[in-house]
mmCIF entry with sequence, helices, sheets and N, C-alpha, C, O atoms, coordinates in Angstrom:
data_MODEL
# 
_entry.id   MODEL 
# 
_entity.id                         1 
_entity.type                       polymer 
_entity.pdbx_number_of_molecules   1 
# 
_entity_poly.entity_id                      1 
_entity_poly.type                           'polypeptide(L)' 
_entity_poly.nstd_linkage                   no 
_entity_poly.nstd_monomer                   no 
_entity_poly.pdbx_seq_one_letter_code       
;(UNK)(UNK)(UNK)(UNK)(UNK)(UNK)(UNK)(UNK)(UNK)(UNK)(UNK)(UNK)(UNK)(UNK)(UNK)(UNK)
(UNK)(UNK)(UNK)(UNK)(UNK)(UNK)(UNK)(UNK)(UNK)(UNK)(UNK)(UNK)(UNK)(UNK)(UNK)(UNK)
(UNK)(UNK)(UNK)(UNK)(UNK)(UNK)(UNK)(UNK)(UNK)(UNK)(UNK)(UNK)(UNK)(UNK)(UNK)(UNK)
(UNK)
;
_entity_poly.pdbx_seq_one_letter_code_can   XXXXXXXXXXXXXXXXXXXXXXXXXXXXXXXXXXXXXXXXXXXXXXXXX 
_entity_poly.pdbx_strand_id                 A 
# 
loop_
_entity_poly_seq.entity_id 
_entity_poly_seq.num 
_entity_poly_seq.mon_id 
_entity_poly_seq.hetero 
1 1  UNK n 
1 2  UNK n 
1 3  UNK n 
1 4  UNK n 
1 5  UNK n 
1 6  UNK n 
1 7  UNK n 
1 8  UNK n 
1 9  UNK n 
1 10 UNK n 
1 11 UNK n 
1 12 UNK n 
1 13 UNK n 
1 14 UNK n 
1 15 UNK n 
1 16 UNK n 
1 17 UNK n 
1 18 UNK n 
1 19 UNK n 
1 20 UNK n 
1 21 UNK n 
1 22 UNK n 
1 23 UNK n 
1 24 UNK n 
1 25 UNK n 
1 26 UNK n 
1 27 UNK n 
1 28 UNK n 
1 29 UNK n 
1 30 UNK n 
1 31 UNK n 
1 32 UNK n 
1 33 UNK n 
1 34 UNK n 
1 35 UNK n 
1 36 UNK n 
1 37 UNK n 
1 38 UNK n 
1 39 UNK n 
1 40 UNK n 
1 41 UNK n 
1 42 UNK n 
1 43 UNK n 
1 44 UNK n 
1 45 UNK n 
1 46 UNK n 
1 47 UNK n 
1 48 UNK n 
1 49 UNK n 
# 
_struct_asym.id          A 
_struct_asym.entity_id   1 
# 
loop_
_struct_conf.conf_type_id 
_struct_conf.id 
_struct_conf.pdbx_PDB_helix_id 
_struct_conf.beg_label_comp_id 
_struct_conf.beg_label_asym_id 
_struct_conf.beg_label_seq_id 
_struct_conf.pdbx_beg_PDB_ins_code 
_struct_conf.end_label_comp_id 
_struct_conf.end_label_asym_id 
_struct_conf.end_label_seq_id 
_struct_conf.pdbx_end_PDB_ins_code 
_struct_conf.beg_auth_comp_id 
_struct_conf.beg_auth_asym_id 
_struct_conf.beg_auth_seq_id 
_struct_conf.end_auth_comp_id 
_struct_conf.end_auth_asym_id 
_struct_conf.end_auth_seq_id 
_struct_conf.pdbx_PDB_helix_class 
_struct_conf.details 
_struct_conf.pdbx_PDB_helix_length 
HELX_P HELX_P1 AA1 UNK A 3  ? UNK A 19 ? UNK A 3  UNK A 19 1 ? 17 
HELX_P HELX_P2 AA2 UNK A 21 ? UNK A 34 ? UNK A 21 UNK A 34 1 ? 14 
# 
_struct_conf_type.id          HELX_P 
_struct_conf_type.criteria    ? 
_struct_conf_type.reference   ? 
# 
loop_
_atom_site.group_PDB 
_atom_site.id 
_atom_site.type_symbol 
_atom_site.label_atom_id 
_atom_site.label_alt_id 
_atom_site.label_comp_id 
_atom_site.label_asym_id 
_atom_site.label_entity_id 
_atom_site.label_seq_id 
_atom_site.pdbx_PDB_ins_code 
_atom_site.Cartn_x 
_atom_site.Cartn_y 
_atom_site.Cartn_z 
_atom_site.occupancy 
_atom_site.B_iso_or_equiv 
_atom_site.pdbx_formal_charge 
_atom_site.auth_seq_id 
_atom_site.auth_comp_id 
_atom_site.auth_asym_id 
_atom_site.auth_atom_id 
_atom_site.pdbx_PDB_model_num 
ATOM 1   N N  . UNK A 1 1  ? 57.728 10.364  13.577  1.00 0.00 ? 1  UNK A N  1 
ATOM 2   C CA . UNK A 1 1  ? 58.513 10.700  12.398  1.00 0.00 ? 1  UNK A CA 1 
ATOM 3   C C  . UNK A 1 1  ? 57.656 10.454  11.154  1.00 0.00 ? 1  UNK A C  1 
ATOM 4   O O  . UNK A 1 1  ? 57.159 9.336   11.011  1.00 0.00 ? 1  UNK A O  1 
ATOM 5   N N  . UNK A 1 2  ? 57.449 11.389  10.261  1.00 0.00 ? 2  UNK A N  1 
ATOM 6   C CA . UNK A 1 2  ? 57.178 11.513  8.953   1.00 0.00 ? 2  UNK A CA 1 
ATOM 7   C C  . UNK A 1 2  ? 57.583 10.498  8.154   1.00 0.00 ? 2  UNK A C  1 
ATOM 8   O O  . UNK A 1 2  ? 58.715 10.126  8.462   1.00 0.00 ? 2  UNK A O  1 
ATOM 9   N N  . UNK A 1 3  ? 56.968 9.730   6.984   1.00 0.00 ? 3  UNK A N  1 
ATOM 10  C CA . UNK A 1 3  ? 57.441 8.725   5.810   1.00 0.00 ? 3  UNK A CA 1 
ATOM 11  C C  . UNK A 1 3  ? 58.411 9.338   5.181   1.00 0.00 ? 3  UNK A C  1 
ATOM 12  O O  . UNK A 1 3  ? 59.304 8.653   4.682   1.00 0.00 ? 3  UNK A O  1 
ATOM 13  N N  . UNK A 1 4  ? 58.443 11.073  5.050   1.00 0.00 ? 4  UNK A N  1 
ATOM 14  C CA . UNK A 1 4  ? 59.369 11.662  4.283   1.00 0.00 ? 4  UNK A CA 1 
ATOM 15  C C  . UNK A 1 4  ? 60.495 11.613  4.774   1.00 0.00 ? 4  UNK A C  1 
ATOM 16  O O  . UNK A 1 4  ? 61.466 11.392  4.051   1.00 0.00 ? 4  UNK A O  1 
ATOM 17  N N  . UNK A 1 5  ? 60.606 11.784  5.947   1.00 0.00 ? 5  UNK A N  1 
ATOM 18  C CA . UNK A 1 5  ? 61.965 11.981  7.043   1.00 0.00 ? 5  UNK A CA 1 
ATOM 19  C C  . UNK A 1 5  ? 62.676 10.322  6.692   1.00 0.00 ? 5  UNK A C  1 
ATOM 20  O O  . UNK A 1 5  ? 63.888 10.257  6.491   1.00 0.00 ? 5  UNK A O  1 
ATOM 21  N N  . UNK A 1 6  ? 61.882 9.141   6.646   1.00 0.00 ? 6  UNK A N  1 
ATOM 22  C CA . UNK A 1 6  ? 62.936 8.107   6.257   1.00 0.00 ? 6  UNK A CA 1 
ATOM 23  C C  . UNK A 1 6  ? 63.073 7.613   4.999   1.00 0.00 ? 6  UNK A C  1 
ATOM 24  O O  . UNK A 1 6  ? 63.813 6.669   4.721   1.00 0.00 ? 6  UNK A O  1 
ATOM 25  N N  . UNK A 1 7  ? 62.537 8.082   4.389   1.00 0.00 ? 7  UNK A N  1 
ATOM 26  C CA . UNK A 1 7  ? 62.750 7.647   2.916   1.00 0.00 ? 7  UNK A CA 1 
ATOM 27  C C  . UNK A 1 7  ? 63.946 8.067   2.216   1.00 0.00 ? 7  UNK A C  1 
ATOM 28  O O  . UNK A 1 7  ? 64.298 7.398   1.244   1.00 0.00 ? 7  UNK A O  1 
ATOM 29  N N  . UNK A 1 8  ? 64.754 9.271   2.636   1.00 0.00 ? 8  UNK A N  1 
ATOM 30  C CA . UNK A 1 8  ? 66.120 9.576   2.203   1.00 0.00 ? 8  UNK A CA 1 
ATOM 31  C C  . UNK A 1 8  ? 67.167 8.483   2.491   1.00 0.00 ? 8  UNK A C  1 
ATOM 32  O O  . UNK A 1 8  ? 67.884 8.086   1.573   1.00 0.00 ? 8  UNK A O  1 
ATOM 33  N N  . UNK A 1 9  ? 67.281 7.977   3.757   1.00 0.00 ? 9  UNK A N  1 
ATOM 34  C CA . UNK A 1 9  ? 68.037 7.272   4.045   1.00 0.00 ? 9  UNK A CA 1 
ATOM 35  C C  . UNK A 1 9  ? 67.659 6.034   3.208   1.00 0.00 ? 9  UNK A C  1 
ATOM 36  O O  . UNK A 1 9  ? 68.570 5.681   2.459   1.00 0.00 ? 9  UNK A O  1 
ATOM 37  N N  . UNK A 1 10 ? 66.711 5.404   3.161   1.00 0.00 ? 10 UNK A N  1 
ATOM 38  C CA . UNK A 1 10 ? 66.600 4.411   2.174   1.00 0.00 ? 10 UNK A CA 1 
ATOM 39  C C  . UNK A 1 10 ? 66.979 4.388   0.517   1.00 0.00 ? 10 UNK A C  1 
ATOM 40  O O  . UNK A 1 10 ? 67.326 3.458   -0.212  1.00 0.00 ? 10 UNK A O  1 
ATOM 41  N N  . UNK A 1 11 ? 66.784 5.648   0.289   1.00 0.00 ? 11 UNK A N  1 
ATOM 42  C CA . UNK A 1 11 ? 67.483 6.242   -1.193  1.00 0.00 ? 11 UNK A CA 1 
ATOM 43  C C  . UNK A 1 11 ? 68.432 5.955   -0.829  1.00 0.00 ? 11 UNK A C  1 
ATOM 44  O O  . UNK A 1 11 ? 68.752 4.861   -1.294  1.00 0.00 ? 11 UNK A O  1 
ATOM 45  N N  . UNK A 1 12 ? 69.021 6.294   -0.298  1.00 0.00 ? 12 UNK A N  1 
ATOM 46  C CA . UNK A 1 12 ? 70.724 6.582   0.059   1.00 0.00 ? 12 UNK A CA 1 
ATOM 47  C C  . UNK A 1 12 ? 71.142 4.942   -0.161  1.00 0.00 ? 12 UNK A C  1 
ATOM 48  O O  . UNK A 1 12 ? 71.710 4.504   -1.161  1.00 0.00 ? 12 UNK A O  1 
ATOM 49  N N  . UNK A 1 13 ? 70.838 4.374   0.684   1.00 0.00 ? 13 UNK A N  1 
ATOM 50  C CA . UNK A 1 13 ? 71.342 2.501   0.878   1.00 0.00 ? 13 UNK A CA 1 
ATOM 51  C C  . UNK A 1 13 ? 71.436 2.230   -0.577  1.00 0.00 ? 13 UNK A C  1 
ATOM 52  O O  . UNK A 1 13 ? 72.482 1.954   -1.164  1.00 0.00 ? 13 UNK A O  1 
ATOM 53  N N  . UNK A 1 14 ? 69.849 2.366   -1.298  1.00 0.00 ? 14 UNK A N  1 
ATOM 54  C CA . UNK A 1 14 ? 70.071 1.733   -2.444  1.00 0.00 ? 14 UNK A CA 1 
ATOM 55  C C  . UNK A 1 14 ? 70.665 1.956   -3.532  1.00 0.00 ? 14 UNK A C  1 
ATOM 56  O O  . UNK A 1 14 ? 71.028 0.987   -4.198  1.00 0.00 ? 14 UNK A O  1 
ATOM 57  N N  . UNK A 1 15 ? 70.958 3.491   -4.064  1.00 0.00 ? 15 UNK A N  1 
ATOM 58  C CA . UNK A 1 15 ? 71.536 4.040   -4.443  1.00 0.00 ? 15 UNK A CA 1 
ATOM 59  C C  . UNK A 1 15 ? 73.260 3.147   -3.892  1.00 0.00 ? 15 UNK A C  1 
ATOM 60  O O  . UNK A 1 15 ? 73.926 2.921   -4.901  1.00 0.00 ? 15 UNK A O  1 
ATOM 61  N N  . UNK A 1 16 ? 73.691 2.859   -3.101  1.00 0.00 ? 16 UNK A N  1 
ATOM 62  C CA . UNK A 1 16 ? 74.586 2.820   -2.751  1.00 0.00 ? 16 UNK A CA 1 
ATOM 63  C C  . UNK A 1 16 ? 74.940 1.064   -3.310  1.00 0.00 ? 16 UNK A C  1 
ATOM 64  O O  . UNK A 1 16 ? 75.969 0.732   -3.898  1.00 0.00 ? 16 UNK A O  1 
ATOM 65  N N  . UNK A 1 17 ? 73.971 0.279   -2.996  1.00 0.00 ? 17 UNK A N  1 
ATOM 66  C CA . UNK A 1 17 ? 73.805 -0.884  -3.105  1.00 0.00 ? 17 UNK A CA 1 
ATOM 67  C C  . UNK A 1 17 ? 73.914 -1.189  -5.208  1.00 0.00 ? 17 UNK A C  1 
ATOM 68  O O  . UNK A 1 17 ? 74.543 -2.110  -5.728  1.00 0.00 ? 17 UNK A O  1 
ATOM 69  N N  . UNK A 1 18 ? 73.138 -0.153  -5.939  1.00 0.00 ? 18 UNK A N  1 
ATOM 70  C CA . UNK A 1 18 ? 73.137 0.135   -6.598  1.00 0.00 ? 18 UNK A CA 1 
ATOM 71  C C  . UNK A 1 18 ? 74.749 0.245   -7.554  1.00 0.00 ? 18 UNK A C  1 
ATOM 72  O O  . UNK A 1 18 ? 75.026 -0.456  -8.527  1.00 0.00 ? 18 UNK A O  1 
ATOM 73  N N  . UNK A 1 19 ? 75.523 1.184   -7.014  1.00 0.00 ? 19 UNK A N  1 
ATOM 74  C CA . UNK A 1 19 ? 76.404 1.730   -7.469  1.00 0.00 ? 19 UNK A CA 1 
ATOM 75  C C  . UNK A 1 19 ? 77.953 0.639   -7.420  1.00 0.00 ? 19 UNK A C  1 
ATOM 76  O O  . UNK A 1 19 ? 78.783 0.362   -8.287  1.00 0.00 ? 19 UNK A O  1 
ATOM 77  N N  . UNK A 1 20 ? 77.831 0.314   -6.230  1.00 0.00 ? 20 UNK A N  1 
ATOM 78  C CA . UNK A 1 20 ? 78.563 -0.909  -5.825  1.00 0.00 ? 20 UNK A CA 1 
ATOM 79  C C  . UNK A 1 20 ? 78.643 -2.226  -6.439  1.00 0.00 ? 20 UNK A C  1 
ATOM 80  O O  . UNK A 1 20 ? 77.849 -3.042  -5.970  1.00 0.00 ? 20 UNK A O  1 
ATOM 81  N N  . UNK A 1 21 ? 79.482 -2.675  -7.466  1.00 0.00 ? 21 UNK A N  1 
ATOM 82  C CA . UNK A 1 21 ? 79.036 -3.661  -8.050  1.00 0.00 ? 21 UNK A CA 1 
ATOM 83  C C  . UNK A 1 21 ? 78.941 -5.175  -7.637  1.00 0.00 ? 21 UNK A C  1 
ATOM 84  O O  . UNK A 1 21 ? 78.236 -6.046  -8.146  1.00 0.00 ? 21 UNK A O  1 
ATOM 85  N N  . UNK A 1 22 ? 80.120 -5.306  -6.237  1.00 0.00 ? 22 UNK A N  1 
ATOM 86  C CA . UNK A 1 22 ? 79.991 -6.306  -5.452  1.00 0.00 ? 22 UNK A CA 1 
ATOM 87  C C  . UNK A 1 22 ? 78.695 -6.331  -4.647  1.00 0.00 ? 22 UNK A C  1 
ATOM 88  O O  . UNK A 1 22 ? 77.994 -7.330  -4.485  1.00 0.00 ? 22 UNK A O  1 
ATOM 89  N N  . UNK A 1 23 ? 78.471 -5.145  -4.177  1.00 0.00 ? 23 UNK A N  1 
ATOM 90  C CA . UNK A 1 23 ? 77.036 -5.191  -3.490  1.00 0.00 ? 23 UNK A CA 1 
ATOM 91  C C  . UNK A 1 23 ? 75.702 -6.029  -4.378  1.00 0.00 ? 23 UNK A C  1 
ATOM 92  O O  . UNK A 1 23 ? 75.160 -7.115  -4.170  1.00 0.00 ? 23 UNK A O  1 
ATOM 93  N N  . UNK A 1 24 ? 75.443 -4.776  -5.632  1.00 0.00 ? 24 UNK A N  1 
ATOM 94  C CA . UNK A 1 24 ? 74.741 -5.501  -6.879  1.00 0.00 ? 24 UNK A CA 1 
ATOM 95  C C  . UNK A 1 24 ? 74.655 -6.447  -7.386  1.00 0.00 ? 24 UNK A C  1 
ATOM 96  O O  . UNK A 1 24 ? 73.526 -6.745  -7.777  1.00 0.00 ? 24 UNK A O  1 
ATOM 97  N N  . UNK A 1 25 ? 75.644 -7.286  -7.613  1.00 0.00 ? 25 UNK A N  1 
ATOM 98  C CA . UNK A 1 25 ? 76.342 -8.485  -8.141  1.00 0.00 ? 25 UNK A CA 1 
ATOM 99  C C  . UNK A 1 25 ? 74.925 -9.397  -7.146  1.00 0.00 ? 25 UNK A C  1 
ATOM 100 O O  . UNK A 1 25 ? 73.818 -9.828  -7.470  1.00 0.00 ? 25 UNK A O  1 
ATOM 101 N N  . UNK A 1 26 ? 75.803 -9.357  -5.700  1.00 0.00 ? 26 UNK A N  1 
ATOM 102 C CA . UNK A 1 26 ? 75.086 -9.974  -4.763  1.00 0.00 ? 26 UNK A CA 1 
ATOM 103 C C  . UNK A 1 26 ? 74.116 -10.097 -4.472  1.00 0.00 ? 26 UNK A C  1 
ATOM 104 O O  . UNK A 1 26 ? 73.646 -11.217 -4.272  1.00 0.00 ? 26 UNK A O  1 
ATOM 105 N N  . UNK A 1 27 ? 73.373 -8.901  -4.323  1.00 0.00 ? 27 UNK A N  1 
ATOM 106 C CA . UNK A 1 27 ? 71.702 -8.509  -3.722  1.00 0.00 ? 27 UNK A CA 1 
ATOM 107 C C  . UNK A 1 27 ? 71.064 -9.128  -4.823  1.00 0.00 ? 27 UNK A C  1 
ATOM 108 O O  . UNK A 1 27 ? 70.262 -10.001 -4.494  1.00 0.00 ? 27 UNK A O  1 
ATOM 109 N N  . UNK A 1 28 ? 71.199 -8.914  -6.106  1.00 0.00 ? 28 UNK A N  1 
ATOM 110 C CA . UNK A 1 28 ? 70.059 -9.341  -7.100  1.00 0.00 ? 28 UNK A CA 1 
ATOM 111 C C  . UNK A 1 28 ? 70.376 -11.123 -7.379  1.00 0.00 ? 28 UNK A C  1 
ATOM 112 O O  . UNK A 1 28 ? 69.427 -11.690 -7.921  1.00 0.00 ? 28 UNK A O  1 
ATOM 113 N N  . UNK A 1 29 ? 71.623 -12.035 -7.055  1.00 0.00 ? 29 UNK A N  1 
ATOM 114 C CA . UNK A 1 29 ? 71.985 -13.067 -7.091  1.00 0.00 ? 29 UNK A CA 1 
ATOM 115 C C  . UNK A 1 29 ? 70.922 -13.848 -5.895  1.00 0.00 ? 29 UNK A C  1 
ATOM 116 O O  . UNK A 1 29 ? 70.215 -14.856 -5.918  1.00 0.00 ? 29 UNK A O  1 
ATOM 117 N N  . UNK A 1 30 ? 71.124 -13.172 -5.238  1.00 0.00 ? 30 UNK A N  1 
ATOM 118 C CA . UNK A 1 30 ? 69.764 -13.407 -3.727  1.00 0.00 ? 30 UNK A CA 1 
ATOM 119 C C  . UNK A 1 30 ? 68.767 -13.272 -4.694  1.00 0.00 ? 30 UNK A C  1 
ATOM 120 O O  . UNK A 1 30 ? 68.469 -14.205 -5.440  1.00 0.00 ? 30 UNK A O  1 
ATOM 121 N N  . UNK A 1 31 ? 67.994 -11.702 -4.756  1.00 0.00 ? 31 UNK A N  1 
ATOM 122 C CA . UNK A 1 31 ? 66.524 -11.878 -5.429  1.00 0.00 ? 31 UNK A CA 1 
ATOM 123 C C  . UNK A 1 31 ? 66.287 -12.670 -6.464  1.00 0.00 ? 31 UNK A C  1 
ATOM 124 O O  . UNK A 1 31 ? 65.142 -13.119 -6.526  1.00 0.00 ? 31 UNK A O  1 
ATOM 125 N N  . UNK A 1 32 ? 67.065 -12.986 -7.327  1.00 0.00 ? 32 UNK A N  1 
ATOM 126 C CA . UNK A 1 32 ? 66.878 -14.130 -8.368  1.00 0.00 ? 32 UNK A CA 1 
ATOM 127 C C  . UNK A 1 32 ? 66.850 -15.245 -8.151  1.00 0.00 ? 32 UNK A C  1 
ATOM 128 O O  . UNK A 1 32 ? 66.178 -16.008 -8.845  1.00 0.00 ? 32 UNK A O  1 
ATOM 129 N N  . UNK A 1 33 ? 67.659 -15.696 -7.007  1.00 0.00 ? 33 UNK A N  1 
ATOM 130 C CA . UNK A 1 33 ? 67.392 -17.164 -6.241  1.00 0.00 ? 33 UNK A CA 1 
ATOM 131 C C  . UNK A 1 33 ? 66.142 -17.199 -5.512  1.00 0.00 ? 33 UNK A C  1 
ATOM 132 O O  . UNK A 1 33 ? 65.778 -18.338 -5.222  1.00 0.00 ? 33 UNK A O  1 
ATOM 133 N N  . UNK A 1 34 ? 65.538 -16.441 -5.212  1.00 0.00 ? 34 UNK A N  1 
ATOM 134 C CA . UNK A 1 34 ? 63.830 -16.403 -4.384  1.00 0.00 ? 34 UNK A CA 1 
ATOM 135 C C  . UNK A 1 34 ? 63.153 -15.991 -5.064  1.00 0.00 ? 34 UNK A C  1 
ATOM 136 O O  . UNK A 1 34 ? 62.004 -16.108 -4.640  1.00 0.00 ? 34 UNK A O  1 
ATOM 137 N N  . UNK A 1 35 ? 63.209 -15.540 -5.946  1.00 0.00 ? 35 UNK A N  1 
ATOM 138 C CA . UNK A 1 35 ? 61.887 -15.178 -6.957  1.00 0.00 ? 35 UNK A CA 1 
ATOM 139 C C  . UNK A 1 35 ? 61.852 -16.544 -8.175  1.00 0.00 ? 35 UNK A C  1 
ATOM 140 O O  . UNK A 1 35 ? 61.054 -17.250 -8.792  1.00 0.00 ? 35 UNK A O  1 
ATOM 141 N N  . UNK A 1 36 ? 62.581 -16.427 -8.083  1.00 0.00 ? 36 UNK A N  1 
ATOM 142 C CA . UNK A 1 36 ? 62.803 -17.633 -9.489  1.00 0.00 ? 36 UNK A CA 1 
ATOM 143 C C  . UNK A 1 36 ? 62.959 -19.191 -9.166  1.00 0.00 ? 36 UNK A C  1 
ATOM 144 O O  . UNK A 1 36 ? 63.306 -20.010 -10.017 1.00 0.00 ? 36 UNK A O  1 
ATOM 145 N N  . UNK A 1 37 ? 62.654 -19.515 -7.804  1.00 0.00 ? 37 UNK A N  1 
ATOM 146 C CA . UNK A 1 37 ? 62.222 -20.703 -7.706  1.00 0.00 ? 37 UNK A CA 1 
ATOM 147 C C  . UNK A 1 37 ? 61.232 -21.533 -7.806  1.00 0.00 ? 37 UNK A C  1 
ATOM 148 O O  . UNK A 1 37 ? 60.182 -21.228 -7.239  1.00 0.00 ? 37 UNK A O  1 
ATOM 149 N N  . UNK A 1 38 ? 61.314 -22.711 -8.506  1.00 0.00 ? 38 UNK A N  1 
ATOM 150 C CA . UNK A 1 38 ? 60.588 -23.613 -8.916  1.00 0.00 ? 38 UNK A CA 1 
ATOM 151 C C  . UNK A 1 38 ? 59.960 -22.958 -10.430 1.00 0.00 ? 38 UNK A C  1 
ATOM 152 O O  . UNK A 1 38 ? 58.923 -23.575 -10.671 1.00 0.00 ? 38 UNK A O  1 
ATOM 153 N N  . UNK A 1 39 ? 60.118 -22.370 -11.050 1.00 0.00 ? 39 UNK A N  1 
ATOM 154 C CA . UNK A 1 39 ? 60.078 -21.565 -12.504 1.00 0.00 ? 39 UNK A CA 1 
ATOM 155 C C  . UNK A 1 39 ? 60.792 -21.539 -13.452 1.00 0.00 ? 39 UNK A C  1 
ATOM 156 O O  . UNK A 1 39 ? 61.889 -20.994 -13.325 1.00 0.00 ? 39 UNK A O  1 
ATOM 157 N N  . UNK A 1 40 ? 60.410 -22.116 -14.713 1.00 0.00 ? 40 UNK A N  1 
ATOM 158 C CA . UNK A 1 40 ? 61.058 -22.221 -15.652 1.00 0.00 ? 40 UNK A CA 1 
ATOM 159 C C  . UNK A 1 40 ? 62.101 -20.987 -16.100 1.00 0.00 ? 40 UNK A C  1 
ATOM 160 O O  . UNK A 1 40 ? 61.805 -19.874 -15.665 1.00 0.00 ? 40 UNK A O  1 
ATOM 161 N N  . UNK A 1 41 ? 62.964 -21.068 -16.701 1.00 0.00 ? 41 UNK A N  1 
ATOM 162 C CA . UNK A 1 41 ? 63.772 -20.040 -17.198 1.00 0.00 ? 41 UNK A CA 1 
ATOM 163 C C  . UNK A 1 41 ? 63.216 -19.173 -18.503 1.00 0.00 ? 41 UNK A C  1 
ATOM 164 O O  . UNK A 1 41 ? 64.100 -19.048 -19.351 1.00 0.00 ? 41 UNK A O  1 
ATOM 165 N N  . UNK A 1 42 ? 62.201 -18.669 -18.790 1.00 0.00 ? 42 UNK A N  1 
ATOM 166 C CA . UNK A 1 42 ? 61.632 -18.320 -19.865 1.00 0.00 ? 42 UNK A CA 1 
ATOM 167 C C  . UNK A 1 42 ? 61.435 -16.676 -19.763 1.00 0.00 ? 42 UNK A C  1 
ATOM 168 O O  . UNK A 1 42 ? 61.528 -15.924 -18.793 1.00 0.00 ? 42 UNK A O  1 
ATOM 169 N N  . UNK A 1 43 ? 61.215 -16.498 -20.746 1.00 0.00 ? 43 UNK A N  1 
ATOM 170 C CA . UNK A 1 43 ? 61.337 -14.747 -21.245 1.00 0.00 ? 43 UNK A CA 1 
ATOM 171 C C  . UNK A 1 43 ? 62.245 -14.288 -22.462 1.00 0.00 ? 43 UNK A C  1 
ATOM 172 O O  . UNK A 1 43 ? 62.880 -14.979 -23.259 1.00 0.00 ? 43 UNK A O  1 
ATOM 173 N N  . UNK A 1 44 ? 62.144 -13.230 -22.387 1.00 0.00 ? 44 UNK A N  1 
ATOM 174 C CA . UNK A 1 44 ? 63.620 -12.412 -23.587 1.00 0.00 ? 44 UNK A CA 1 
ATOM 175 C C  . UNK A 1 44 ? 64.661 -12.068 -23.642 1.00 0.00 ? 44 UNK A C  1 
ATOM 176 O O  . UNK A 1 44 ? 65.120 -11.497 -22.652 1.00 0.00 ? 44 UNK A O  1 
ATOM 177 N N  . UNK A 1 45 ? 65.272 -12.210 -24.507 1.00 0.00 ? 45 UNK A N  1 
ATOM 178 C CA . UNK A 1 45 ? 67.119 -11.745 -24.060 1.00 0.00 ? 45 UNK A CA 1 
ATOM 179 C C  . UNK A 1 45 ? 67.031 -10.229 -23.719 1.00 0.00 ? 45 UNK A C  1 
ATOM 180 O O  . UNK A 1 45 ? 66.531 -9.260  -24.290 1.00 0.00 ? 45 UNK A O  1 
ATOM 181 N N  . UNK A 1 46 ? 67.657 -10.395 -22.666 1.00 0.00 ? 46 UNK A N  1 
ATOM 182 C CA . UNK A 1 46 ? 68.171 -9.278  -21.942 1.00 0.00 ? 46 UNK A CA 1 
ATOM 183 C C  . UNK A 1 46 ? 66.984 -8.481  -20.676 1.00 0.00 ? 46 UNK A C  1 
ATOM 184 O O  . UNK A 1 46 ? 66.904 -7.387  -20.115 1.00 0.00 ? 46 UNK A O  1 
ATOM 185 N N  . UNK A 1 47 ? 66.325 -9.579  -20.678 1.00 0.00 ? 47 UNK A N  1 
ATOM 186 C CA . UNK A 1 47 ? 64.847 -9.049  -19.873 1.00 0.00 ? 47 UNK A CA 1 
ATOM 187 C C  . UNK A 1 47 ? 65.002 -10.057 -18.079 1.00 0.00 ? 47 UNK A C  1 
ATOM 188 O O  . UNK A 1 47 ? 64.097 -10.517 -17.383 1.00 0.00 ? 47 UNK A O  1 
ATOM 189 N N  . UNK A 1 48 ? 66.373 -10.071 -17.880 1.00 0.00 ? 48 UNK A N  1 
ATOM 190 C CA . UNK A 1 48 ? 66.963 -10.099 -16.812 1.00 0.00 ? 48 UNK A CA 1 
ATOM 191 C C  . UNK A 1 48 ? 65.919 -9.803  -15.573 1.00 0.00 ? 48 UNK A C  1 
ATOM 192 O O  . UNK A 1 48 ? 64.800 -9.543  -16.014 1.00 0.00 ? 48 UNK A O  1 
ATOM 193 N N  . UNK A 1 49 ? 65.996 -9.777  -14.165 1.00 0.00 ? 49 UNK A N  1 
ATOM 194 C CA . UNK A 1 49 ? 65.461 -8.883  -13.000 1.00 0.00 ? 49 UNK A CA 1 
ATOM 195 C C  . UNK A 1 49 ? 66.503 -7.940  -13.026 1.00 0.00 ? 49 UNK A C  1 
ATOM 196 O O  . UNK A 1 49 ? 66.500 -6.997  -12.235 1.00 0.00 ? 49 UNK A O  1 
# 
């Protein structure tokens, strides 16, 4: 199978994950808890992940 053949379906999830605000809410509450450990809270308003 082609990279092209699965890359729709992965649009699709995130897009979906995206749109969903309980989903969103969640997924980036995760990535912000693992990226942002042990790191000060610093940057600009509204310059969020």
């Amino acid at each position: 199978m082609a990279v092209r053949d699965e890359l729709p379906p992965i649009l699709n999830a995130l897009l979906h994950i995206y749109v969903t605000a309980e989903l969103n809410e969640e997924i980036f509450w995760i990535l912000e808890a693992k990226v942002q450990v042990g790191k000060k809270k610093t940057g600009r308003y509204g310059m969020d992940l």
